[in-house]
N, C-alpha and C positions, 0 to 999 in steps of 0.2 A: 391686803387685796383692794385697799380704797383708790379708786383711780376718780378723774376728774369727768364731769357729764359729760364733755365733751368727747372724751376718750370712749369712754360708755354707748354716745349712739353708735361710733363709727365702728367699736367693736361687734354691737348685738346687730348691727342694722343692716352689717358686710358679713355674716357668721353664715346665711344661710340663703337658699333661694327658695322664698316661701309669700304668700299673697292672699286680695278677695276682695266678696261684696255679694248682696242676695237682701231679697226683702222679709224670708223669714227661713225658720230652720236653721238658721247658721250653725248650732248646737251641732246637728246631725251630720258635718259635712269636718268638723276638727277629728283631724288624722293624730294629730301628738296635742298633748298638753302635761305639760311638765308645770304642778301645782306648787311645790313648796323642795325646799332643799334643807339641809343639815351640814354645817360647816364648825372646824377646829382645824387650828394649827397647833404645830409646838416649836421649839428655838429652829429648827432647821427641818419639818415638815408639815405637812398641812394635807388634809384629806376633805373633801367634799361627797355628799351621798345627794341623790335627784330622784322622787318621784314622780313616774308619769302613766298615762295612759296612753299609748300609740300603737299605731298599726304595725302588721308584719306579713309580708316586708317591708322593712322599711323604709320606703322610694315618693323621692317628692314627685310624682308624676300626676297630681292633677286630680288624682281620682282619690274618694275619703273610699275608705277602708275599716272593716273592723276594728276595735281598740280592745290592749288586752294588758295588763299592768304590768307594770315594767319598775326593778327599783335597780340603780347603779352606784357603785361606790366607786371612786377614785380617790387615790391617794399620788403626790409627790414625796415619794422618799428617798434621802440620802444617795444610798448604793443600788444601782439599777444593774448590777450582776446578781444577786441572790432572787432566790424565791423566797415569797412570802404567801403567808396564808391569812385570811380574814376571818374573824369569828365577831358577830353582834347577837344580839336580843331584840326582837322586835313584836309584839303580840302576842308576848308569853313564847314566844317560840327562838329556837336558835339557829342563824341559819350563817353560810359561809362558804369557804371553797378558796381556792388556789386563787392568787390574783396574776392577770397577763400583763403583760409589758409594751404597751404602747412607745415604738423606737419613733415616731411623728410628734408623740405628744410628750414623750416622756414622761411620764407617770401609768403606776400600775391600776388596774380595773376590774372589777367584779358585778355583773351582773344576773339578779335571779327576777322570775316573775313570783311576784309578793301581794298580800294587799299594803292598802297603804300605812303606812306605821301612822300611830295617832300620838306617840311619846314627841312631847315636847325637844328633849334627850336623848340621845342615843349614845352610847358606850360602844364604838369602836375598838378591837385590837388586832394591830397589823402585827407578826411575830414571824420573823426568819425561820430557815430548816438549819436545823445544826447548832450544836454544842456553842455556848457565850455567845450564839448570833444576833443582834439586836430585835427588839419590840418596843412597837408603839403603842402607848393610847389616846384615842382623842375621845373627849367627852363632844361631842357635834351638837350646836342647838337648833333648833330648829328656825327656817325661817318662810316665811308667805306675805301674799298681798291679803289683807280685807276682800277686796273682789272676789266674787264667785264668778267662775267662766262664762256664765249666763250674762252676767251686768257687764263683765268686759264687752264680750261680744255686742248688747243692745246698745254701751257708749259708744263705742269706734263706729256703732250701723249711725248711730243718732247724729257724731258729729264730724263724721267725713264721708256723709252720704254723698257729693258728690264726686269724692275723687274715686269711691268706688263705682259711681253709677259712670260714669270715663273711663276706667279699667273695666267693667265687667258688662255693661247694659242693663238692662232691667232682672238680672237672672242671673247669680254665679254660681255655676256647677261644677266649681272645681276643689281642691279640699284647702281645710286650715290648720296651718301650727301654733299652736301657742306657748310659750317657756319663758315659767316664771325666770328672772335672772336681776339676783339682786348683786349689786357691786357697792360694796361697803356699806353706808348707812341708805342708802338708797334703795327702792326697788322699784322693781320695770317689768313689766309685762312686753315680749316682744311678739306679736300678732301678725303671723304671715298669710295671706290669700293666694295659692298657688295654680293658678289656670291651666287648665287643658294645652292651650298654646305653647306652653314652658314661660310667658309671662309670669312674673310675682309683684306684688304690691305688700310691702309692711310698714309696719307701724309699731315704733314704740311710744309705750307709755305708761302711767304711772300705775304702780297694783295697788294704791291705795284708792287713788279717784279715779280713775279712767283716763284724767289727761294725755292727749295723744302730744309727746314733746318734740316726735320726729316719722318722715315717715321716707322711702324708698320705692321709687319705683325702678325693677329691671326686666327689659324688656327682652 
């Protein structure tokens, strides 16, 4: 999954319409934030699990919203005619369910509301219905930035106060995304401020320091 920075802004930076700016509170106005993810492959699939906290429904329209935890698995496997089932451990507890079939994204998905798992690991197993029907395991480890959402949020207020105070005025009352998204050894924090208007202004950057390495505006 190592792709080159360059590839990296234009995928996380085109993925979403999301924006902002505000002199304080910012905390209180992120609608999503997707903190750390869990990643394994094997010879010929690969699964990804993402925890976050976001709103429901969930519609980038401007307005922050309740947040309520949210954990999804995806998987790319092989044969996309079978059903498959999920089973993990997370918290002492086992949770799982049918996975759906995404025919846009091609790969299967499972989503429950969870707290957030604290295991570095997770043990994944994806397992077909039916007699010799194939199963997977992926041992997934975990991955995040250092930054807490707090320190991102006061970097990006601290060092692109003006391109928000040009997107937003002295006041932005519209909501933020935030999703961790690491690509290969890299990790990125992508930061969207989503206006009222249907304006968005984001920003990536790094979930290690804050460095902002790219940013977006769509208007």
């Amino acid at each position: 999954m190592k792709r080159s920075l360059l590839a990296a802004l234009s995928v996380l930076l085109g993925a979403a319409a999301l924006c902002g700016c505000a002199d304080e509170g910012l905390g209180a106005l992120v609608s999503e934030y997707r903190s750390a993810v869990w990643y394994a492959e094997t010879e010929n699939a690969s699964l990804q699990a993402e925890f976050s906290k976001r709103e429901y429904p969930y519609t980038a329209d401007g307005i922050a919203s309740e947040t309520s935890d949210y954990f999804e698995v995806r998987a790319e496997l092989p044969d996309s005619t079978l059903t498959y089932t999920l089973t993990f451990t997370a918290g002492g507890k086992e949770w799982g369910g049918e996975m759906n079939y995404d025919s846009v994204r091609r790969e299967f998905s499972y989503s429950v509301s969870m707290p957030a798992p604290s295991e570095e690991t997770i043990d994944f197993t994806v397992a077909a219905e039916g007699e010799g029907a194939p199963s997977y395991t992926f041992r997934a480890q975990r991955s995040a930035g250092k930054l807490s959402l707090d320190e991102l949020l006061a970097s990006i207020q601290k060092t692109q106060a003006e391109a928000l105070k040009e997107f937003a005025g002295e006041k932005f009352t519209g909501e933020i995304y935030v999703r961790y998204a690491p690509r290969g050894d890299r990790k990125f924090f992508y930061a969207a401020f989503i206006g009222r208007d249907g304006r968005t202004l984001s920003f990536l950057a790094d979930a290690d320091t804050g460095e902002v390495l790219a940013s977006r505006l769509q208007p």
